[in-house]
C-alpha positions as CSV (number, residue, x, y, z in Angstrom):
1,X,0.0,0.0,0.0
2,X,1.3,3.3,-0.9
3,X,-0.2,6.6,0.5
4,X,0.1,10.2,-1.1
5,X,-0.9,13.4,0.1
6,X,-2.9,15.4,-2.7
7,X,-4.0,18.0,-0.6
8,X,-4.8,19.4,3.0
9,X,-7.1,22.5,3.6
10,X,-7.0,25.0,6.4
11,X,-9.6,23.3,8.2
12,X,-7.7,20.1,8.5
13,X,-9.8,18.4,5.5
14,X,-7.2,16.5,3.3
15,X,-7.4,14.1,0.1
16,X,-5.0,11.0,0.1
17,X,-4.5,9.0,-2.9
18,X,-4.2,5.3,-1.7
19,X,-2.4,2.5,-4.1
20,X,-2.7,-1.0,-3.6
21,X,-5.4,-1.4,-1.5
22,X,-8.8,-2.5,-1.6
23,X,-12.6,-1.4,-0.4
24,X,-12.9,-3.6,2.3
25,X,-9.8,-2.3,3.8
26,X,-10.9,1.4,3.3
27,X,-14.1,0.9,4.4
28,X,-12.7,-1.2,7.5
29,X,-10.7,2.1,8.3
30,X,-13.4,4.2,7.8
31,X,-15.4,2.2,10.4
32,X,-12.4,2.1,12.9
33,X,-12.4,6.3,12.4
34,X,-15.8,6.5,12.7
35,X,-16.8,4.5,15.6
36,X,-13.1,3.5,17.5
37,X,-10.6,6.7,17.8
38,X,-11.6,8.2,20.9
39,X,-12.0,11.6,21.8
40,X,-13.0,14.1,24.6
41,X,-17.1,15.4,25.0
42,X,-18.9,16.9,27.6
43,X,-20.4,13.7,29.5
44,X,-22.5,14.9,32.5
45,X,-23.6,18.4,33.9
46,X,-24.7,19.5,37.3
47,X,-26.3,22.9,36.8
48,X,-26.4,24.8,39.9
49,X,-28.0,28.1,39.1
50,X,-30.2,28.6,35.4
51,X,-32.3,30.9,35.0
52,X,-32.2,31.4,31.5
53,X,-35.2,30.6,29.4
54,X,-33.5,27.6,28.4
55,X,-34.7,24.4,30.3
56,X,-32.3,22.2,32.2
57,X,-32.0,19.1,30.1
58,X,-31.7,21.2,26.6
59,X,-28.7,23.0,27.9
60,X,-27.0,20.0,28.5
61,X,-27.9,18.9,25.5
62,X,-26.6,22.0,23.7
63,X,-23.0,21.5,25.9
64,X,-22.6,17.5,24.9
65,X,-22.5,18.8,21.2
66,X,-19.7,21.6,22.0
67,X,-16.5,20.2,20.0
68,X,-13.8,19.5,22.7
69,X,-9.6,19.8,21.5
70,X,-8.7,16.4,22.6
71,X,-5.3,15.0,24.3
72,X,-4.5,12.1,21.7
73,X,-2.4,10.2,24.8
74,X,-5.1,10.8,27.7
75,X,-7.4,9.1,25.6
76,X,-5.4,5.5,25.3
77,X,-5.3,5.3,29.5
78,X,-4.2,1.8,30.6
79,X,-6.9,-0.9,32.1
80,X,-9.7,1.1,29.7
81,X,-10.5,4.1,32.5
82,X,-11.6,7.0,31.0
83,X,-10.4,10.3,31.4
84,X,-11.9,13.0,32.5
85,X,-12.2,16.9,32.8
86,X,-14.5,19.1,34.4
87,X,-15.3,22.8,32.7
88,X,-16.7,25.4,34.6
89,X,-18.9,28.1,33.8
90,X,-20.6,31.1,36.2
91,X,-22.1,34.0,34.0
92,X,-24.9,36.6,34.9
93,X,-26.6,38.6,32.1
94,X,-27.2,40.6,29.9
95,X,-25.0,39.0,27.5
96,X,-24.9,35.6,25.4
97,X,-22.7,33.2,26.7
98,X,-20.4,31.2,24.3
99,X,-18.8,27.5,24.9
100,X,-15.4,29.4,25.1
101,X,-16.6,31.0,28.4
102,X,-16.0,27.7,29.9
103,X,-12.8,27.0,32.2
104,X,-11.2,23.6,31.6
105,X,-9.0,22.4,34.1
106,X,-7.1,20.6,31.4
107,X,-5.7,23.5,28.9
108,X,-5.4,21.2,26.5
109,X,-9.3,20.3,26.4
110,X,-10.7,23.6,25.2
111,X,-13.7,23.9,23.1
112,X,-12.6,24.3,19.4
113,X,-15.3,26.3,18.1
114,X,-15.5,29.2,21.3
115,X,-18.5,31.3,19.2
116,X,-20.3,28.6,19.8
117,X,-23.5,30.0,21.5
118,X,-24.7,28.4,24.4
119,X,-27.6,30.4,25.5
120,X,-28.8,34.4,26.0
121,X,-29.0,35.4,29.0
122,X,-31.5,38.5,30.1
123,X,-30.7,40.9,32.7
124,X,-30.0,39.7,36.3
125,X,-30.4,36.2,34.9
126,X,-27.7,33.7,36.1
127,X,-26.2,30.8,34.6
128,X,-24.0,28.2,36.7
129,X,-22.8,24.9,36.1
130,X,-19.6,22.0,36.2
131,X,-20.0,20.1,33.0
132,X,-17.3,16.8,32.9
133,X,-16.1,16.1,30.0
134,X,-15.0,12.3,29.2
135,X,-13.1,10.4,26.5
136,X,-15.5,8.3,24.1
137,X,-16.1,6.6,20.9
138,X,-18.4,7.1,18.2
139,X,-20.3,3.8,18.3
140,X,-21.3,4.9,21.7
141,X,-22.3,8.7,21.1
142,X,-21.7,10.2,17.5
143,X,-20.5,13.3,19.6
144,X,-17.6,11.4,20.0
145,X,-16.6,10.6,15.9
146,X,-13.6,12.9,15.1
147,X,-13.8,12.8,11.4
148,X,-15.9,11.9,8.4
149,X,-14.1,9.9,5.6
150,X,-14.9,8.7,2.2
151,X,-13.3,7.4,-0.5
152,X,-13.9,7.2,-4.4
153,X,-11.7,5.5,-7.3
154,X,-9.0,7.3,-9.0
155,X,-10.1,8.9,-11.7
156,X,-7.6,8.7,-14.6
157,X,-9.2,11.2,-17.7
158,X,-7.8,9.6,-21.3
159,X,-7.5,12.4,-23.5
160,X,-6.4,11.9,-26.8
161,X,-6.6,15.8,-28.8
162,X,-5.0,18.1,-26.7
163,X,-7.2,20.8,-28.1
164,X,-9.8,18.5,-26.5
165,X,-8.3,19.1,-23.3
166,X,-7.9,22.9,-23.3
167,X,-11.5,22.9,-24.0
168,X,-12.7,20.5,-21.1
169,X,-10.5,22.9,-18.4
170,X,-12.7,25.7,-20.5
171,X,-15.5,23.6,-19.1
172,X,-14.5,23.2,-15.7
173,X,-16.9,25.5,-13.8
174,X,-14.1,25.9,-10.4
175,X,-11.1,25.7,-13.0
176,X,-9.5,23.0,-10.8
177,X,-7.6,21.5,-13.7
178,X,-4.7,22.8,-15.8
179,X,-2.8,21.6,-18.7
180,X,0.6,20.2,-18.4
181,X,2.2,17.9,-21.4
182,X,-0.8,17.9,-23.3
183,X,-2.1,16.5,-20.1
184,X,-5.1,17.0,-17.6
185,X,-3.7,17.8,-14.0
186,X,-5.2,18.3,-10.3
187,X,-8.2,16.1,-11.1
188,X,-8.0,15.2,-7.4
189,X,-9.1,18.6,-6.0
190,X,-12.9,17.8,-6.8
191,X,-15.4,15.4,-7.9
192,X,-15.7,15.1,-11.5
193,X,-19.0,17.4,-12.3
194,X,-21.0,17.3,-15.0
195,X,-19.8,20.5,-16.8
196,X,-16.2,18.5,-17.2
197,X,-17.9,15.0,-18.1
198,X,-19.9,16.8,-20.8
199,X,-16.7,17.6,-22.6
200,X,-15.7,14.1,-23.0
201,X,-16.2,12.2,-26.7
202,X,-16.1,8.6,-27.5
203,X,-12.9,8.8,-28.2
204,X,-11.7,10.4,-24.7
205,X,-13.1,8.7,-21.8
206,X,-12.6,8.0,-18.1
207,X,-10.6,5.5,-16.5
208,X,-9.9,3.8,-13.3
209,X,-8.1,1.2,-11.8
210,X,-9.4,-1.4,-9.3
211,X,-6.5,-0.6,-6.4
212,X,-6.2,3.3,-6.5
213,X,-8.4,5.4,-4.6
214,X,-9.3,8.9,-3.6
215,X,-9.6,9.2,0.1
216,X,-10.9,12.2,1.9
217,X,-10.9,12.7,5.7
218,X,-12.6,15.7,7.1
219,X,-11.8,16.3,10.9
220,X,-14.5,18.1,12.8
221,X,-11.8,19.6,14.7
222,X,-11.1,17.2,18.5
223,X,-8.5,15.9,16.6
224,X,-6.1,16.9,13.4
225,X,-5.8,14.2,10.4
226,X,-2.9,13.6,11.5
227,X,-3.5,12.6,15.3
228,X,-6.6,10.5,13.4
229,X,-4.6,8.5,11.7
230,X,-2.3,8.3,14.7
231,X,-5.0,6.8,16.5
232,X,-6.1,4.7,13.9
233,X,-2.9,2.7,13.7
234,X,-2.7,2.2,17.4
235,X,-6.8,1.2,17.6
236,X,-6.0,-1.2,14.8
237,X,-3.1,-2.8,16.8
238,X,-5.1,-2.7,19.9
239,X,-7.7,-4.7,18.3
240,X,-5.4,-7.6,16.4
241,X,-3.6,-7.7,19.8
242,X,-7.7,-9.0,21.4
243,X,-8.1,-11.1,18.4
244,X,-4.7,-13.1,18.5
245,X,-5.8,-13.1,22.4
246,X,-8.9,-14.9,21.7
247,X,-7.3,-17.3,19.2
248,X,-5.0,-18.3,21.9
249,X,-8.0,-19.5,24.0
250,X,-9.7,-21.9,21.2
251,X,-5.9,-23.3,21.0
């Protein structure tokens, strides 16, 4: 298996083209992204003092769904205990309160997105509260998922005129392809649309090969793609290491 960079946004999103490989495999490490690498969330609140026009249960609800910056190596804590970190709040109105009002007693667990509003508050109303915040994985809570990923075959565009191809870039409504060699580059930076497609002829045509594929993983921000995939390799190993476990037994 081979792995290649394409590209990597400023929001952490990047593109991979894979070689070698298969869809069971990527779809086995989409699952293990998904549902396995762990990451920080707000678990339980005790709310002390609200009187906001928010009710109790829908506030906590709100701060579950606040996107925590997670500490990659508090998350793999021997004999399975979870960690945990408490965040404290204690704000009286006027004002709207936002998740990055909260004080972590772990600076490394910090809400990533601190605009997040959390609720309005009206004059001499008071909002109080110690919400803990505990390492999960997505098949318990999707809270918990760190990144979307999916994957599509390499597309490999045959084009035999290079006037052809001059005039299928013309066609490209984001212009994210450019001519090199009598030769269509950058396909990777999007999905092939329509308005590229169209330009094709019977004689130029799309190919792709059955072990190279475009792979896209989209963080939502507890983790970089690079901690992801971190954690993917040591879930994996984590996981063969119970499995040759078991097989031990049945010997």
């Amino acid at each position: 298996m081979e792995i290649k960079l394409l590209s990597k946004k400023e929001d952490g999103t990047s593109k991979f083209l894979i070689s070698g490989t298969s869809v069971s495999i990527l779809n086995m490490y989409r699952r293990l992204i998904v549902n396995k690498v762990p990451t920080m969330a707000i678990d339980t609140v005790e709310i002390i003092e609200n009187s906001s026009a928010l009710y109790d249960d829908m506030l906590a609800h709100r701060l579950g769904l606040v996107v925590l910056k997670t500490d990659l190596d508090a998350c793999f804590i021997k004999d399975n205990q979870r960690y945990t970190v408490d965040l404290t709040l204690e704000v009286e109105g006027p004002c709207i309160v936002f998740a990055e009002q909260m004080k972590s007693k772990d600076p490394g667990v910090f809400p990533i997105h601190g605009k997040t509003p959390i609720v309005k508050l009206l004059e001499n109303q008071k909002l109080k509260f110690v919400a803990t915040a505990a390492t999960g994985e997505g098949k318990e809570h999707t809270k918990h998922s760190p990144a979307l990923m999916y994957y599509e075959k390499y597309p490999y565009l045959n084009i035999k005129d290079a006037k052809k191809a001059e005039a299928i870039i013309q066609s490209c409504p984001i212009d994210a392809k450019k001519l090199e060699d009598s030769k269509l580059k950058d396909i990777n930076t999007h999905e092939l649309c329509p308005g590229c497609i169209g330009g094709l002829e019977d004689d130029n045509h799309i190919e792709t090969k059955d072990a190279d594929y475009l792979v896209t993983i989209e963080p939502w921000g507890q983790l970089t793609t690079g901690e992801i995939i971190e954690a993917l390799g040591t879930v994996s190993n984590n996981l063969l290491d119970e499995l040759a476990k078991e097989i031990k037994k049945i010997k």
